[in-house]
DOFIMI-635298 format. One record per residue: x, y, z of N, C-alpha, C, CB in turn; residue in one letter; residue number from 1. Coordinates in Angstrom, 1 decimal. Glycine has a CB too. Layout:
<recs>
X, Y, Z, X, Y, Z, X, Y, Z, X, Y, Z, A, NUM $
...
</recs>
This chain:
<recs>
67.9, 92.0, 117.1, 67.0, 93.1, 116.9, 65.8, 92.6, 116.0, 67.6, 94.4, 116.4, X, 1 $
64.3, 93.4, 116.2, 63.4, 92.6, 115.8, 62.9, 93.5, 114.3, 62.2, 92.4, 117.0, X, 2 $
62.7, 93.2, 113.3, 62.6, 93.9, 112.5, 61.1, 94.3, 112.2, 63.3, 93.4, 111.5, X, 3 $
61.2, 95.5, 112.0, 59.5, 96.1, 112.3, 58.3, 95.5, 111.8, 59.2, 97.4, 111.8, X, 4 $
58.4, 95.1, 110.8, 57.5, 94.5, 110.0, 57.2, 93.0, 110.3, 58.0, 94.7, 108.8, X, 5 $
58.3, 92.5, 110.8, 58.0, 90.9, 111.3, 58.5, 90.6, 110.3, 56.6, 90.1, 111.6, X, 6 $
59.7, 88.8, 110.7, 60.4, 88.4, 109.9, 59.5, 88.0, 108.5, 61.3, 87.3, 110.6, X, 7 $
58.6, 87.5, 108.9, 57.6, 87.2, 107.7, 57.2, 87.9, 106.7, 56.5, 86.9, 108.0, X, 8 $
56.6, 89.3, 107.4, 56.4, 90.0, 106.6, 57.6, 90.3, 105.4, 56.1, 90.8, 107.4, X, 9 $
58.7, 90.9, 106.5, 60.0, 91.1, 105.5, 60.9, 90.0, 104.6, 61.1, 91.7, 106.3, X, 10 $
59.8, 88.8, 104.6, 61.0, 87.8, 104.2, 59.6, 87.9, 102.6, 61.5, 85.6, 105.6, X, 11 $
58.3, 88.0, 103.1, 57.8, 87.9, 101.5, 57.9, 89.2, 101.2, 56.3, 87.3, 101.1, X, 12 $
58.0, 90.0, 101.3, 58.4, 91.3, 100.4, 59.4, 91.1, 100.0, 58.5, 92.5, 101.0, X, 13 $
60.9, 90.8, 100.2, 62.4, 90.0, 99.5, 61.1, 89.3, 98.4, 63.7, 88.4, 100.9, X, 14 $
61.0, 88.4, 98.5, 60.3, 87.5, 98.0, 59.9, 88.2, 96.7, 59.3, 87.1, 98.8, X, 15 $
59.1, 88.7, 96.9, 58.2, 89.3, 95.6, 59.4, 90.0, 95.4, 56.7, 90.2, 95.8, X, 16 $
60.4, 91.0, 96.0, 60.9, 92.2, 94.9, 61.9, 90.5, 93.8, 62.5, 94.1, 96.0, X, 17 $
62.4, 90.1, 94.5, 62.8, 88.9, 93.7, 62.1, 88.6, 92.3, 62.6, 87.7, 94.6, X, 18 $
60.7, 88.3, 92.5, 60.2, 87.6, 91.5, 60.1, 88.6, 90.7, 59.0, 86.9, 91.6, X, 19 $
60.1, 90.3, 90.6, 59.5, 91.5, 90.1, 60.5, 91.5, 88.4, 59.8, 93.2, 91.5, X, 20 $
61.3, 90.6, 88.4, 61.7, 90.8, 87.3, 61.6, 89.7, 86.3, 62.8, 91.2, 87.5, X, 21 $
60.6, 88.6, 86.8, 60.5, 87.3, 86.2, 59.3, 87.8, 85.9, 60.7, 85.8, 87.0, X, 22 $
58.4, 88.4, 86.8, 56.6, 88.7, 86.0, 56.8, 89.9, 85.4, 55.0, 88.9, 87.1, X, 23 $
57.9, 90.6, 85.0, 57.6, 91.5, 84.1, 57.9, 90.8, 82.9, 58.2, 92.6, 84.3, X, 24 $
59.5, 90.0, 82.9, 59.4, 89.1, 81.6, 58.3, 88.6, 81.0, 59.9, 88.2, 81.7, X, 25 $
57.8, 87.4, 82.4, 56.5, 86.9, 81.5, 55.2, 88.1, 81.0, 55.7, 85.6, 82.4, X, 26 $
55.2, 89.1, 81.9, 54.0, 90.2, 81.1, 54.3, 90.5, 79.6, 53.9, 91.7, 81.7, X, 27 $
56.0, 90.3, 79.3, 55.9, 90.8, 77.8, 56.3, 89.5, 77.2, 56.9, 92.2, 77.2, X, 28 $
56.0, 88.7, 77.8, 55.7, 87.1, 76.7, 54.6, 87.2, 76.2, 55.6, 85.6, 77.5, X, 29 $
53.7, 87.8, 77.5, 51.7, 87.7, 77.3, 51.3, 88.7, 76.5, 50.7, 88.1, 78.7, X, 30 $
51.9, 89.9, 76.8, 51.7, 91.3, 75.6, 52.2, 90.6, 74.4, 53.0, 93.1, 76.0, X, 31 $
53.2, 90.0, 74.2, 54.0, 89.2, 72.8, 52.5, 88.7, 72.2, 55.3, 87.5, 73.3, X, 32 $
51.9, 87.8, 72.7, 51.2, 86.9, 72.2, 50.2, 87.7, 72.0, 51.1, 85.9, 72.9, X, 33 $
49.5, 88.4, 73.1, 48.1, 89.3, 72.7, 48.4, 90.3, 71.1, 47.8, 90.6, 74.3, X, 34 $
49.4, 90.4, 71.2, 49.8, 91.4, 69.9, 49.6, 90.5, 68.6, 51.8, 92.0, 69.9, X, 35 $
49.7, 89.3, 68.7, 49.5, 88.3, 67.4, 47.8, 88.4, 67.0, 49.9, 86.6, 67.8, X, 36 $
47.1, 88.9, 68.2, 45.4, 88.6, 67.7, 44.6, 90.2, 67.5, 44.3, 87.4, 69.4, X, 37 $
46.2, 91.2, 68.0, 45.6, 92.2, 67.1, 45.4, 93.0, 65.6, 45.9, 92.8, 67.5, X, 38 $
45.8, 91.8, 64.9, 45.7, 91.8, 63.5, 44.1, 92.2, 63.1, 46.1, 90.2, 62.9, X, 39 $
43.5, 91.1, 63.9, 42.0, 90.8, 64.0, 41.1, 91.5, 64.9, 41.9, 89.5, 64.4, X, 40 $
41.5, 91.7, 66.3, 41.0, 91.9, 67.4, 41.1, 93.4, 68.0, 41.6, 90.8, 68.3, X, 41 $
42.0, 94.1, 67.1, 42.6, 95.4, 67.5, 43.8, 95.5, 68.7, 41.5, 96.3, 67.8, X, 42 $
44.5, 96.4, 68.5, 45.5, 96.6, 69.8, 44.6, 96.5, 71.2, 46.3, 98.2, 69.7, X, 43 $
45.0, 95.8, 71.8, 44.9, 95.5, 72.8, 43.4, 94.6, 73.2, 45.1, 96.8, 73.4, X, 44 $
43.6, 94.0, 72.3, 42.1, 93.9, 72.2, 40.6, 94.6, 71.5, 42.0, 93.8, 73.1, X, 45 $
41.1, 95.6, 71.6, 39.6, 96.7, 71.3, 39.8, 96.8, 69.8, 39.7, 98.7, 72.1, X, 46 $
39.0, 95.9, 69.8, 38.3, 95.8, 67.7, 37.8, 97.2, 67.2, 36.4, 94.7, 67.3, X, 47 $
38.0, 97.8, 66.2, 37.5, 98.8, 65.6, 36.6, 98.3, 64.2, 38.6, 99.8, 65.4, X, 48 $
36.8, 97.3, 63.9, 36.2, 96.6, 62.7, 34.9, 95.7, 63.4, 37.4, 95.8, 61.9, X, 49 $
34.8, 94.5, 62.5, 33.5, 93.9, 62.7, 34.3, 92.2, 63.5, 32.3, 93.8, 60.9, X, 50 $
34.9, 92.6, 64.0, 35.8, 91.4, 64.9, 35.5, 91.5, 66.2, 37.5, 91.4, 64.8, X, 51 $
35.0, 90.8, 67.1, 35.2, 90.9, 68.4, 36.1, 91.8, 68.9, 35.5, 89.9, 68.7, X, 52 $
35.6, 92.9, 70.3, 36.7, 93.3, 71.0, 37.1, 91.7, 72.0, 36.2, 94.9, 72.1, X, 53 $
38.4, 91.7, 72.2, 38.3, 91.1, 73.6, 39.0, 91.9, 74.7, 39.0, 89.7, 73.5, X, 54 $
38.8, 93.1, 74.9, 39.2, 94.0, 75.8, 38.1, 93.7, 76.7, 39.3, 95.5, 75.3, X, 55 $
38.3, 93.4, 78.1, 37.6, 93.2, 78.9, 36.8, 92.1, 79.0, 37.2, 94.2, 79.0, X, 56 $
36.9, 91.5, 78.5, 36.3, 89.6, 77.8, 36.1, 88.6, 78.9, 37.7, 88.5, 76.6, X, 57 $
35.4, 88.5, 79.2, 35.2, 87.1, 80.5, 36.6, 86.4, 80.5, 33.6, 85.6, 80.0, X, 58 $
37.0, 86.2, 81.3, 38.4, 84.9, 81.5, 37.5, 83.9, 81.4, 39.5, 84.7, 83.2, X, 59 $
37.1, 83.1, 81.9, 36.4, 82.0, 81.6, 35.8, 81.4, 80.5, 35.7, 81.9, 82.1, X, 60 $
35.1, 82.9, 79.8, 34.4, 82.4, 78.5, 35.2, 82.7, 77.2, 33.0, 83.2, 78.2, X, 61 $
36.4, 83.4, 77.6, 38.1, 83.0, 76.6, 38.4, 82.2, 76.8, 39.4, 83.6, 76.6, X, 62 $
38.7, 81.3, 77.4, 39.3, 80.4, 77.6, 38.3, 79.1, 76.9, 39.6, 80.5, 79.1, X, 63 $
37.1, 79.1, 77.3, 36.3, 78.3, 76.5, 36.3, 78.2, 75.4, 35.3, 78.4, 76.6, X, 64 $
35.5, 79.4, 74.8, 35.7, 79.9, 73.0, 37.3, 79.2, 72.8, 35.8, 82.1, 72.7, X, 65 $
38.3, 79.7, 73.2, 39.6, 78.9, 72.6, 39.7, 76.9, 72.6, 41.0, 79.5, 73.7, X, 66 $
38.6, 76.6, 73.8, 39.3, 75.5, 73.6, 38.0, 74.8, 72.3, 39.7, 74.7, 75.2, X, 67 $
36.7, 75.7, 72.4, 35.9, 75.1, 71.4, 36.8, 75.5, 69.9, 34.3, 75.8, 71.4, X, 68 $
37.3, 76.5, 69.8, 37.6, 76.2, 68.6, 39.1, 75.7, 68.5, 37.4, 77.4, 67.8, X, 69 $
39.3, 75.2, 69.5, 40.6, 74.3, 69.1, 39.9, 72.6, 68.6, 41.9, 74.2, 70.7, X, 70 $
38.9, 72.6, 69.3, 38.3, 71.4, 69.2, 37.7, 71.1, 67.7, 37.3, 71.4, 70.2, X, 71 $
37.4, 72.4, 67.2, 36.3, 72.5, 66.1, 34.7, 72.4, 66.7, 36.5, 71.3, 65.0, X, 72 $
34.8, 72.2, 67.7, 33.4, 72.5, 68.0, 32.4, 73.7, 67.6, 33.5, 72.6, 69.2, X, 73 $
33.8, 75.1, 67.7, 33.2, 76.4, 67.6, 33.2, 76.7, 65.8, 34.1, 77.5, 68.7, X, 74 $
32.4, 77.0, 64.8, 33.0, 77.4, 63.7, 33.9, 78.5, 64.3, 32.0, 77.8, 62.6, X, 75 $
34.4, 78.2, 62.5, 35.6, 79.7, 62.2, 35.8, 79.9, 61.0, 37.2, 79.7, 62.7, X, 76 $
36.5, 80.5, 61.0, 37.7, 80.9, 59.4, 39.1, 80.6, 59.8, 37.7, 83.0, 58.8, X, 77 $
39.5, 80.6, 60.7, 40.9, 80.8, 60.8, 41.1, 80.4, 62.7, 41.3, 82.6, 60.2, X, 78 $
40.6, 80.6, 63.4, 41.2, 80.6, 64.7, 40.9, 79.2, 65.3, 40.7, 81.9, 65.6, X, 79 $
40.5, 78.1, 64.5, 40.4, 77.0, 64.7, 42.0, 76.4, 64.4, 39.3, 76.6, 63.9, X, 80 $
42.7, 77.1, 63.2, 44.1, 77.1, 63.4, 45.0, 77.5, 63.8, 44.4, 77.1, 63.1, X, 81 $
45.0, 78.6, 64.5, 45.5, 79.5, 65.2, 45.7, 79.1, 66.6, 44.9, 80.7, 65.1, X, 82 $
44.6, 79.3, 67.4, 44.6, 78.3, 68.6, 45.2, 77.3, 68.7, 43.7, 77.9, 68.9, X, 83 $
45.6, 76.4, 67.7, 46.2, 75.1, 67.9, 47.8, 75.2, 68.3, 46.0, 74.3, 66.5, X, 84 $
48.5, 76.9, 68.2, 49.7, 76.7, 68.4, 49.8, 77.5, 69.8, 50.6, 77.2, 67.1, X, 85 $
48.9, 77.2, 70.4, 48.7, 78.1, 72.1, 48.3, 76.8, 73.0, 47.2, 79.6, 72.1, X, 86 $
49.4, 76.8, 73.8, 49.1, 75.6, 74.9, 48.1, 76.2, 76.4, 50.9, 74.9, 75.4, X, 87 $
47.7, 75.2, 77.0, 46.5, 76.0, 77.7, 47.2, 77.2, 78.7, 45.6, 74.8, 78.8, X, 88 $
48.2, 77.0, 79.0, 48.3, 78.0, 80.4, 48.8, 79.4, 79.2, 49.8, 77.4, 82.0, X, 89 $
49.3, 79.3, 77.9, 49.5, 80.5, 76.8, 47.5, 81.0, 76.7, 50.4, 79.6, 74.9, X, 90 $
46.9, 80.1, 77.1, 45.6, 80.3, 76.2, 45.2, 81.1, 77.7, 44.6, 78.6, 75.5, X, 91 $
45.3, 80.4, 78.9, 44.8, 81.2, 80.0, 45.7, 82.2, 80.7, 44.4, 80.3, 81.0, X, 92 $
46.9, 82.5, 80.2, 47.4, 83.9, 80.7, 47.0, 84.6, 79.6, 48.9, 84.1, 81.1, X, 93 $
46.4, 84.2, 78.1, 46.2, 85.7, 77.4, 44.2, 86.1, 77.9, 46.6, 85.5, 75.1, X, 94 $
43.8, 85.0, 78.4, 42.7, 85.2, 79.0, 42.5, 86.4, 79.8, 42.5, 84.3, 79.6, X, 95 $
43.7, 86.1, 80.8, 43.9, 87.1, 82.1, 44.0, 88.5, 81.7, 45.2, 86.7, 82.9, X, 96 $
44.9, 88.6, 80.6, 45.5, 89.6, 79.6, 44.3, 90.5, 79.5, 46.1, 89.0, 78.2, X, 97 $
43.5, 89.9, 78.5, 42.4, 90.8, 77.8, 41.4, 90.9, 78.6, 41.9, 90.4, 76.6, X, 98 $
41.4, 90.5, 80.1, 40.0, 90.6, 81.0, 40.3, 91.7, 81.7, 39.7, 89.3, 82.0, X, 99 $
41.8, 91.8, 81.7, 42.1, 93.4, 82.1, 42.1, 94.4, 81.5, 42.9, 93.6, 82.4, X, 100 $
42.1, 94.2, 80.1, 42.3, 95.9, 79.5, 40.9, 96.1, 79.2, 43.5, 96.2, 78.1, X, 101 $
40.7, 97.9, 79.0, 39.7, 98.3, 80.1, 38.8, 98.2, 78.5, 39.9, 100.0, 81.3, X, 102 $
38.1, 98.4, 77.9, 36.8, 98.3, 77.4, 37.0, 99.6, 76.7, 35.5, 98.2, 78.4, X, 103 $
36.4, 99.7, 74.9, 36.5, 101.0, 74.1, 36.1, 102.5, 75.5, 35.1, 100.9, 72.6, X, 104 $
</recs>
């Protein structure tokens, strides 16, 4: 018997409900980590002080900024060290993170 959706269809839907419990882990690896730069940056990103929001922040131009100031390229005070304990794909899923949440 042919299953309505087509074997394909129904074999990546298995598929994903499969993975549905590995990308929620890693979402609260990434929430984990975004929570370390709300010291600075505010929950969720959205600064209420004189710190950058990164709520809604270019992915590309996070990801830059981190690797200049891992380089020292970018001054700082502090996130020239901080960065240094975030490896790139930690640096580009919290990218992804804060490009999503929505803006004060």
């Amino acid at each position: 018997m042919r299953h309505p959706l087509g074997f394909a269809t129904a074999l990546g839907l298995a598929l994903m409900a499969a993975q549905a419990p590995a990308l929620a882990q890693d979402m609260n690896k990434i929430r984990y980590m975004a929570a370390n730069c709300a010291n600075c940056h505010g929950t969720d990103g959205r600064s209420v002080g004189v710190m950058e929001s990164l709520a809604g922040y270019d992915r590309e131009k996070f990801i830059t900024n981190m690797k200049e100031f891992r380089s020292g390229d970018k001054p700082a005070t502090i996130m020239h060290q901080l960065v240094k304990g975030y490896t790139d794909q930690q640096i580009a899923d919290l990218a992804v993170y804060f490009a999503a949440q929505k803006k004060k």
